[in-house]
Every structure is written in structure tokens, then in C-alpha cells.
FILUMLUM-823775 format. One record per residue: x, z, y of N, C-alpha, C in turn. Coordinates in pm, whole numbers, padded with zeros to 5 digits, always signed. Last residue first. Layout:
XZYXZYXZY/...
//
This chain:
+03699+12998-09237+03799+12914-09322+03892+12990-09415/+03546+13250-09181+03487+13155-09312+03619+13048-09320/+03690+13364-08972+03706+13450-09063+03647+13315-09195/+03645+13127-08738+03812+13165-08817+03801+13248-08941/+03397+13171-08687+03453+13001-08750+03587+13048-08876/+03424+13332-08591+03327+13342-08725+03383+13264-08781/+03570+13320-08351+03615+13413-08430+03540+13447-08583/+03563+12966-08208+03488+13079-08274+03508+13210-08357/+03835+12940-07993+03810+12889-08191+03702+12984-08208/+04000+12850-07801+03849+12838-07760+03787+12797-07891/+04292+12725-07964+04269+12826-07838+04110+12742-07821/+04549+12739-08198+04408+12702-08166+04366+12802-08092/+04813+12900-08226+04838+12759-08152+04676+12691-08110/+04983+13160-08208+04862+13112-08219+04843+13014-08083/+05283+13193-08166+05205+13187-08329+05098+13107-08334/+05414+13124-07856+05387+13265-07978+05323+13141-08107/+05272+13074-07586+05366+13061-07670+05331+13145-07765/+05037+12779-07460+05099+12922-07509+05172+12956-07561/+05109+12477-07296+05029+12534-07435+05106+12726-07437/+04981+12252-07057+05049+12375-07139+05049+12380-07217/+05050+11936-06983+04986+12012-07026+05066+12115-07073/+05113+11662-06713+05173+11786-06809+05056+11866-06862/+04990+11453-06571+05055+11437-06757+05074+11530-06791/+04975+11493-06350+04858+11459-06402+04885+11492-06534/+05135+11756-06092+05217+11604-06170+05056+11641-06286/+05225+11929-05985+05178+11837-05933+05143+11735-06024/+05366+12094-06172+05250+12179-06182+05160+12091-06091/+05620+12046-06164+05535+12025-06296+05405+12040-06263/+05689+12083-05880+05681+11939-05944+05630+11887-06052/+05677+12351-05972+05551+12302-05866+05597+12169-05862/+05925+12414-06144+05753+12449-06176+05645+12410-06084/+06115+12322-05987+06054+12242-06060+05927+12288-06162/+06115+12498-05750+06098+12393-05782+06043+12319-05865/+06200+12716-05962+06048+12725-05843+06019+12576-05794/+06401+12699-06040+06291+12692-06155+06229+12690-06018/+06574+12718-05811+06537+12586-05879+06445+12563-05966/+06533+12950-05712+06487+12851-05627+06477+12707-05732/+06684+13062-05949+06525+13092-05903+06455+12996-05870/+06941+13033-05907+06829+12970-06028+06729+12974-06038/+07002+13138-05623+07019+12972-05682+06944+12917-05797/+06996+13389-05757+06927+13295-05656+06908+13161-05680/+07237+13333-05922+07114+13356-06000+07005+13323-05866/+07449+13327-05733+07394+13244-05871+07266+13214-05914/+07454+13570-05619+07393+13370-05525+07333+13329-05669/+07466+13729-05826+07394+13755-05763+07332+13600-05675/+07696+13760-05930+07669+13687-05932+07523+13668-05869/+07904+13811-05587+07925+13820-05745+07839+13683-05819/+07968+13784-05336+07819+13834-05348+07825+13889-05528/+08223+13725-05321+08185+13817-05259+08112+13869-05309/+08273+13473-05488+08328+13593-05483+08258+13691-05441/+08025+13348-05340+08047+13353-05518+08059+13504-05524/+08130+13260-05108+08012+13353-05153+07981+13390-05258/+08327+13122-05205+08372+13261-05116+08255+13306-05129/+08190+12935-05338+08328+12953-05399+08328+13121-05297/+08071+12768-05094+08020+12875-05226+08093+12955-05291/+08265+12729-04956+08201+12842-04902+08133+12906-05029/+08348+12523-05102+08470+12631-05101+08380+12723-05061/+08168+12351-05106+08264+12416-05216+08325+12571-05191/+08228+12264-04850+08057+12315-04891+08122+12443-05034/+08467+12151-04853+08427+12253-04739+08278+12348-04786/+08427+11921-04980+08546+12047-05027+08474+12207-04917/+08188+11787-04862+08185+11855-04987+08299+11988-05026/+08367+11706-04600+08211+11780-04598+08163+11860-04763/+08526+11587-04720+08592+11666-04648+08467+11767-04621/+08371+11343-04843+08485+11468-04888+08532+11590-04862/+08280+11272-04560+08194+11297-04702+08295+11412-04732/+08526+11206-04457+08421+11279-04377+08341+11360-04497/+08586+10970-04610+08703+11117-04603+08580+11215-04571/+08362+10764-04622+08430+10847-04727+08492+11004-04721/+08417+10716-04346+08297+10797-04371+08314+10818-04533/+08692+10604-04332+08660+10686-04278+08527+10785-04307/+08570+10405-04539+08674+10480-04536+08700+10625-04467/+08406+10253-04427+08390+10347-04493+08492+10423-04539/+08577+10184-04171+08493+10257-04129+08454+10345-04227/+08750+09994-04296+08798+10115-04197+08700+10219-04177/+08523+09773-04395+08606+09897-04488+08708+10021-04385/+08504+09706-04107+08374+09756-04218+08479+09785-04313/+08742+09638-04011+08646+09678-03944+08579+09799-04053/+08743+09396-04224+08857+09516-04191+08803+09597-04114/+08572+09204-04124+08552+09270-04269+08652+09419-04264/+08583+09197-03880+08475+09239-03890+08488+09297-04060/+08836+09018-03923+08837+09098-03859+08734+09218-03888/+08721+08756-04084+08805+08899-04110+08844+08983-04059/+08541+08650-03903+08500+08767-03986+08553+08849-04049/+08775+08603-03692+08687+08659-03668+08576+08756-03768/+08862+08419-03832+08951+08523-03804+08866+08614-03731/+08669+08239-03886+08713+08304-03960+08810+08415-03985/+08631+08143-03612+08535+08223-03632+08602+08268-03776/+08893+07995-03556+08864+08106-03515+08756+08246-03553/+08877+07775-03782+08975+07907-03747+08961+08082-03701/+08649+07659-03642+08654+07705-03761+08725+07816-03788/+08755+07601-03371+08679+07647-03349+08669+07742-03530/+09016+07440-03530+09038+07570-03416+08933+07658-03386/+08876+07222-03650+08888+07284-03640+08956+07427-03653/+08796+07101-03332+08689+07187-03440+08762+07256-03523/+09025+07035-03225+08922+07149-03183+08807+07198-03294/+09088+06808-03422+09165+06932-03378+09107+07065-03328/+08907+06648-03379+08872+06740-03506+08980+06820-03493/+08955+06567-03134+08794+06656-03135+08853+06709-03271/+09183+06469-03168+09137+06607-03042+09054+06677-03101/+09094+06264-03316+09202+06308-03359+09187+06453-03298/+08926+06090-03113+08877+06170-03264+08979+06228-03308/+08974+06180-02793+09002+06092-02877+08941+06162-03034/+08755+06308-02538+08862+06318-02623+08830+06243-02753/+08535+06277-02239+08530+06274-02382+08682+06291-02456/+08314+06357-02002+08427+06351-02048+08445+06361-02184/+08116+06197-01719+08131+06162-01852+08303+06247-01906/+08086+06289-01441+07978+06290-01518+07997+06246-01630/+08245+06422-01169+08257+06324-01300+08152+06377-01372/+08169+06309-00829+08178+06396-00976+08199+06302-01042/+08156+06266-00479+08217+06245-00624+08225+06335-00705/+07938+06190-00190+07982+06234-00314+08036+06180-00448/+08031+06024+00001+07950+06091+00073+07962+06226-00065/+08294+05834+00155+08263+05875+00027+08150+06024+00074/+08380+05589+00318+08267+05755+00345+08237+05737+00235/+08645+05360+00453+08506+05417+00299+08454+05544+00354/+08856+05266+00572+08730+05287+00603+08636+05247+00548/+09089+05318+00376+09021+05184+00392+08909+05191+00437/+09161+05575+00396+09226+05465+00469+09233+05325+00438/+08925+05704+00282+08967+05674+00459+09064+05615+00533/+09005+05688+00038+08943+05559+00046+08929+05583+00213/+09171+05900+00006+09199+05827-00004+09150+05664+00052/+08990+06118+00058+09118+06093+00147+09167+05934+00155/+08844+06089-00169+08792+06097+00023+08919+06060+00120/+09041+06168-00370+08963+05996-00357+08884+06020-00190/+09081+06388-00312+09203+06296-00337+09133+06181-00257/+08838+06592-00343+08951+06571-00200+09015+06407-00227/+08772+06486-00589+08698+06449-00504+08800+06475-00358/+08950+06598-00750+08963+06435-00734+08860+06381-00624/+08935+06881-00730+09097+06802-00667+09036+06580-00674/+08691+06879-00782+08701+06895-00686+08842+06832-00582/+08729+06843-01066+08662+06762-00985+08698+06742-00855/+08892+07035-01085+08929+06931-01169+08847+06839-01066/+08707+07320-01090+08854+07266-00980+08881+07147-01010/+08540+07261-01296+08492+07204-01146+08594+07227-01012/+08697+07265-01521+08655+07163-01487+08581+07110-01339/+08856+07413-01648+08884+07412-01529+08782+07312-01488/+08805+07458-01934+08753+07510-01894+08747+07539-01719/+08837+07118-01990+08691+07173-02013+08686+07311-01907/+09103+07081-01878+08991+06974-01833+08863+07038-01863/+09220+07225-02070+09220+07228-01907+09101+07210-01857/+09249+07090-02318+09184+07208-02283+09108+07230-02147/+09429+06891-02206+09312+06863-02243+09217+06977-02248/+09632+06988-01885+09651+06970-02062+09487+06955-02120/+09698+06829-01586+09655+06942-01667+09646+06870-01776/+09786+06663-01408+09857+06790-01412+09799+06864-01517/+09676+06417-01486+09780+06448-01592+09840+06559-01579/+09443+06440-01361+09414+06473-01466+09536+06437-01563/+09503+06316-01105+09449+06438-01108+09501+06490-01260/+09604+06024-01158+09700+06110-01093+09656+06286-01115/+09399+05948-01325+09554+05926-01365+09587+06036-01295/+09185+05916-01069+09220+06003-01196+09341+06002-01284/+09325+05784-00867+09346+05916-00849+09285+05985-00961/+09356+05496-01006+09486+05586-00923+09494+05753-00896/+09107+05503-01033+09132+05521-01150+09294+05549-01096/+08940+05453-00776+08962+05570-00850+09023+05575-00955/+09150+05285-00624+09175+05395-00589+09099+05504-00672/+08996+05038-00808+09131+05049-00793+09201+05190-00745/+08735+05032-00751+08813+05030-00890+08932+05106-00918/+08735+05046-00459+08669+05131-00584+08739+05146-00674/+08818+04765-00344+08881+04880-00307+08850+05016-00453/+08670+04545-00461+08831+04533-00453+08899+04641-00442/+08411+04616-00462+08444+04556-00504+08617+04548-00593/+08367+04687-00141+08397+04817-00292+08438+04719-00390/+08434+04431-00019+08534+04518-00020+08498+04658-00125/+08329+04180-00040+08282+04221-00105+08453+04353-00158/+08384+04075+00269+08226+04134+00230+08183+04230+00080/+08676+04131+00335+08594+04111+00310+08496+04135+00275/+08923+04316+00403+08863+04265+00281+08746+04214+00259/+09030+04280+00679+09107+04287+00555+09087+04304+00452/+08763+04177+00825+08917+04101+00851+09040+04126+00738/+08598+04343+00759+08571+04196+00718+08677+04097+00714/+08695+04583+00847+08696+04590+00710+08666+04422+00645/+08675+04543+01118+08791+04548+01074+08844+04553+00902/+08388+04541+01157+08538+04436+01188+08641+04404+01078/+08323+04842+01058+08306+04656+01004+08349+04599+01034/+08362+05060+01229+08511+05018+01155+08474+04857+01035/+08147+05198+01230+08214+05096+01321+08321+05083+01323/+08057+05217+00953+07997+05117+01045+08109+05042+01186/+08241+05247+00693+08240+05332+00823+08172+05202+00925/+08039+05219+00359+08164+05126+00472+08110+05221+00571/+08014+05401+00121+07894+05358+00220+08086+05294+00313/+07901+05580-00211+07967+05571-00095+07943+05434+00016/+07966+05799-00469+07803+05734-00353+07898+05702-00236/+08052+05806-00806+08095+05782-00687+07949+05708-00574/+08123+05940-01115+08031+05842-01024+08087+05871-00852/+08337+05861-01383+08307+05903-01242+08211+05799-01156/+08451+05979-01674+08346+05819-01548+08314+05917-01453/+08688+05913-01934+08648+05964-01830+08562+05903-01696/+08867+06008-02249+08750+05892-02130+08692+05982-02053/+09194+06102-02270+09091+06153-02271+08956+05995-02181/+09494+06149-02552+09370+06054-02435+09234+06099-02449/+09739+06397-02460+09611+06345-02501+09557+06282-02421/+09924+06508-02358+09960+06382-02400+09810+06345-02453/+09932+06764-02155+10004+06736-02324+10006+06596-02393/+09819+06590-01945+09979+06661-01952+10015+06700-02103/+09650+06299-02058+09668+06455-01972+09831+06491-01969/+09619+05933-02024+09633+06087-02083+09665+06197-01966/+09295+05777-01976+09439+05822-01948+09450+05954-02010/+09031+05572-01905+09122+05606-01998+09220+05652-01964/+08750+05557-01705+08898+05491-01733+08933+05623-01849/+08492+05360-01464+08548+05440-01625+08735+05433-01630/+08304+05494-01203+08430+05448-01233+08468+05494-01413/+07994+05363-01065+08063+05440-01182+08173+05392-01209/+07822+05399-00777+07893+05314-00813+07996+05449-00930/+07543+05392-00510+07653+05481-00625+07742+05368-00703/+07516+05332-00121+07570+05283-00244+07591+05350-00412/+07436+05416+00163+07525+05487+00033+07475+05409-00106/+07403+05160+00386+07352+05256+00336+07399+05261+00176/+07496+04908+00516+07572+05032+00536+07513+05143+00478/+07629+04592+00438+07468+04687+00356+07527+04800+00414/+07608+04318+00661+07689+04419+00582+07578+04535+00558/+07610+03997+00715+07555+04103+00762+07610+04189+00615/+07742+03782+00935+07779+03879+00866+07727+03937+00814/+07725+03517+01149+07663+03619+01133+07713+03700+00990/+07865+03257+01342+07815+03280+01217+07803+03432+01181/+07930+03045+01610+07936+03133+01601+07851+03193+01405/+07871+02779+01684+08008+02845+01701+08015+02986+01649/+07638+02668+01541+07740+02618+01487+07870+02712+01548/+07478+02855+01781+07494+02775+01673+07638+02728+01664/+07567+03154+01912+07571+03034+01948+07529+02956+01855/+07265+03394+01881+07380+03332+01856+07416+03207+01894/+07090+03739+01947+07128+03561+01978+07277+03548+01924/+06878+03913+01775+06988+03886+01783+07028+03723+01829/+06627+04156+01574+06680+04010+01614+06757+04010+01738/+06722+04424+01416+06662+04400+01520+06707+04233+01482/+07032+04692+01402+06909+04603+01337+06773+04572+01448/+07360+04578+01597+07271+04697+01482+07092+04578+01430/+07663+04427+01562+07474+04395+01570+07401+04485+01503/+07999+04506+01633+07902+04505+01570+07759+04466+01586/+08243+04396+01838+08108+04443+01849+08050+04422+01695/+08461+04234+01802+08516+04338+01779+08360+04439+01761/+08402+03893+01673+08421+03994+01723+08410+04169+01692/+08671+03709+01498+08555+03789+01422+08578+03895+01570/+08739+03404+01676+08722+03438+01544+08659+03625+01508/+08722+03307+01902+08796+03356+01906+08782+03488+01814/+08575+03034+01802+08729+02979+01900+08787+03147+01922/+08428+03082+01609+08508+02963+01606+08624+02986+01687/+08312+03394+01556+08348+03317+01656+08459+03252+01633/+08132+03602+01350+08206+03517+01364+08263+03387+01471/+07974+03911+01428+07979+03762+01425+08142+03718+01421/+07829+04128+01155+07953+04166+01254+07979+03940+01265/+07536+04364+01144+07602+04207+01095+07768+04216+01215/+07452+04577+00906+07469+04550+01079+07526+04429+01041/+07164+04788+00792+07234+04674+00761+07330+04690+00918/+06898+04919+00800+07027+04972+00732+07117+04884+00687/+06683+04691+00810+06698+04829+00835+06795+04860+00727/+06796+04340+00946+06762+04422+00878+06792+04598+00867/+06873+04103+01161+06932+04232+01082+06839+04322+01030/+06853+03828+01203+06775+03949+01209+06828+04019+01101/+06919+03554+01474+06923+03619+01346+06864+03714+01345/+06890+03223+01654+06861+03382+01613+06877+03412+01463/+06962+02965+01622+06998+03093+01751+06954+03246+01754/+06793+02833+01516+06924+02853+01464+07013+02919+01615/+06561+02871+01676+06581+02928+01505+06680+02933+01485/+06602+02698+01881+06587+02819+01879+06570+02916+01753/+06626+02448+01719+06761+02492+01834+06738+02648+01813/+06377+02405+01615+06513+02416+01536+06609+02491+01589/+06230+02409+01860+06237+02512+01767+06305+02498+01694/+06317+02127+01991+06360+02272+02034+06325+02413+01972/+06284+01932+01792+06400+02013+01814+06452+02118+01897/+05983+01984+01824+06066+02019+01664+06222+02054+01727/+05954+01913+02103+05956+02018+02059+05983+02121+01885/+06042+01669+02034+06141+01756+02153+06077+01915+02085/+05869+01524+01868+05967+01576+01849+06114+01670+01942/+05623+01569+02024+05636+01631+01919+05800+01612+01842/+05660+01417+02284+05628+01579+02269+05687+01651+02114/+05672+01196+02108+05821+01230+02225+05798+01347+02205/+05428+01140+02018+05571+01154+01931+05707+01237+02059/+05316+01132+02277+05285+01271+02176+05398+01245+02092/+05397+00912+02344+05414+01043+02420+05389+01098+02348/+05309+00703+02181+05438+00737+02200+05495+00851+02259/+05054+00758+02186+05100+00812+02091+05253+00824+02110/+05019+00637+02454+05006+00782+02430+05048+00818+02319/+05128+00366+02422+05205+00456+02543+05151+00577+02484/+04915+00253+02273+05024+00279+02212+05106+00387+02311/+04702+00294+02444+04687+00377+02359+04824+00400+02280/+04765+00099+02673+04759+00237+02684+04795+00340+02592/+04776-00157+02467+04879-00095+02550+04839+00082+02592/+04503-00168+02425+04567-00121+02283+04699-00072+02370/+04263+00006+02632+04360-00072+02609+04415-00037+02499/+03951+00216+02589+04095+00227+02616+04164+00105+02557/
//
């Protein structure tokens, strides 16, 4: 092969090879790819952000006229903190979590009046508007034992609210509540208080009662009394002496259980099992 020839072919393969670099550049910068759970919303030079959204998938574009968007549409959480007082005046901290997500086909329109980084700008701002607003109808107490109406009014509020910045708030709670140190040792203690009014209660209680089982007693003895007292009369002395029977009988068979006691006979003669020889030689 000629050196002329050979230069002509490389020159062709350069030609090849760069038509075809720039026609894969061309075609690279003509496509995009949206990603799962994303949409992109384009930008158009001459008639600036269309109204169509790009679900996920690859996607043509003009170059240079046109520029791509792409927006995260899957639920998000995001924690709101803030500080405010209640209706008696106490400061209370307070966080709220929040899951929430841009209305897909309302991206236009959210790129045109806030931009890409719209929780950002919008969040902050509408929840701590609607805790302020929730949590000064009620007094600090409130807040503990009302607490899942409490939520609930801020979860309506803030849904409402952020739909008119096409937001989908999917869920809101509050997950942090706290009171100032001044509160807390106020509540404690109240809690202290209480349980001490509480044992005095229980102590008044318990002397009412013996009291009562005092009289009862009393009233059980005068009554016992008195029957003896009428059987007395009646019988003469006769109970009496009953009465003394049963008690020596008693206590002659408590003596008569019992290891330690010994008898002895009465009268004079005090040596018992004495040989009668024995006795006549002393």
C-alpha cells in the first residue's frame, strides 16, 4: 500500500471516529433517567418550566434548551423542635416528627414557587405556626393528660395546612414533651403533697376505725356484764360457784399436763414409801 493511500485511510477512520464521538456525546446529552420514586419536571429556555411531569425510566431532551429536575417523591420524616408557652404561661419543648412527600402532580408548580429545596422553606415554618397555635389553647397539665386530642388537633392543622403548599403529610405526632425546671419541681412537688394527703387520710381512716372497734368491744363487755349481773340475780349464788368449778377444773388439768409439778399429801405425814421397822428403830 502507497504512503498516499494509507494517509487517506487513517484520515477516514479519524473522520469515522470523531463523527461518531460526537454523535454519542449528542446522544448522551439527550437523554436522562429518572430514577425509582423520583419524577423530573423540564426546563424550557424559550417556554420555561413545562406543565408535564417525567415519571421513571429514560427520557429525551433538547440539549442545551431544555434542563431536567428531578424531584424525590417518596415520604420523607423530618423533626420539628420548638419552644412556646401554653395558656397558663408555661414553657414547654416540644418535637414533632413529621413523614411527608411533594403532591407529584402538582411538581411544576411547586418548582415555580419554591423550588427544589421546598420542605426546606415550607416545614419549619408551618410547624412551629401550628404548634404555637395548638398548644396555647391549653394549660401545661393539659398537654399530659389530653395528649392524644393535642396531637390530633395539630395533626388536622398542619395537613391542612401544608395542602396549600402541595405537601401530603402522610403522618404527624409528637414524640418529645418537656417543661421548664421551675414546672417540673412544681409538679413534683404537688405529686409529694398529694401522697401526703393521702396518708393522712389513711391515718384518720385507721383511728376511725379503732375507735369504732373500741365502742363495739365496750359495748360487747357492758352487755356480757350485765347478763351476768341478771344471772347473778336470778340464779343467786349458785352461777358463781359454777363458775368456780369450771375454773379449778381447768387449772387442775393444766397442772396435771405440765412435767414440773409434783404432789405431796396433806396432813402431818410428810415421808411416804418408809419401812414401818425403819420408823419404829429411829
Amino acid at each position: 500500500m502507497s504512503a498516499p493511500r494509507a494517509a487517506k485511510l487513517l484520515q477516514n477512520v479519524a473522520s469515522a471516529a470523531i463523527a461518531f464521538g460526537v454523535g454519542g456525546s449528542a446522544l448522551n446529552a439527550s437523554l436522562y433517567t429518572v430514577d425509582g420514586g423520583h419524577r423530573a419536571v423540564l426546563f424550557d429556555r424559550f417556554r420555561g418550566v413545562l406543565d408535564e411531569t417525567a415519571g421513571e425510566g429514560t427520557h429525551f431532551l433538547i440539549p442545551v434548551l431544555q434542563k431536567p429536575y428531578i424531584f424525590d417523591i417518596r415520604t420523607r420524616p423530618r423533626t420539628i423542635a420548638t419552644v412556646t408557652g401554653t395558656k397558663d404561661l408555661q414553657m414547654v419543648n416540644l418535637s414533632l416528627r413529621v413523614l411527608s412527600r411533594p403532591d407529584s402532580a402538582e411538581l411544576p408548580t411547586i418548582f415555580k414557587t419554591l423550588g427544589t429545596d421546598y420542605d426546606e422553606r415550607i416545614l419549619p415554618s408551618i410547624g412551629n405556626e401550628v404548634l404555637k397555635a395548638v398548644v396555647a389553647q391549653f394549660n401545661a397539665d393539659q398537654l399530659l393528660t389530653e395528649r392524644p386530642f393535642v396531637s390530633a388537633l395539630v395533626r388536622d392543622a398542619l395537613v391542612k395546612r401544608a395542602k396549600d403548599f402541595n405537601l401530603v403529610l402522610d403522618d404527624v405526632a409528637i414524640t418529645h414533651l418537656s417543661y421548664g425546671a421551675e414546672f417540673s419541681r412544681a409538679v413534683e412537688q404537688k405529686q409529694v403533697a398529694q401522697q401526703e394527703a393521702e396518708r393522712s387520710k389513711f391515718v384518720v381512716q385507721k383511728a376511725d376505725q379503732e375507735r369504732r372497734a373500741a365502742i363495739v368491744r365496750a359495748e360487747g363487755e357492758s352487755e356480757a356484764a350485765k347478763l351476768i349481773s341478771d344471772a347473778t340475780a336470778n340464779a343467786g349464788g349458785g352461777l358463781i360457784e359454777l363458775r368456780r368449778i369450771e375454773a379449778s377444773r381447768e387449772i387442775a388439768a393444766t397442772l396435771a399436763k405440765s412435767r414440773n409439778i409434783c404432789y405431796l399429801p396433806g396432813g402431818n405425814n410428810m415421808l411416804l414409801g418408809i419401812n414401818p421397822s425403819m420408823s419404829g428403830g429411829i
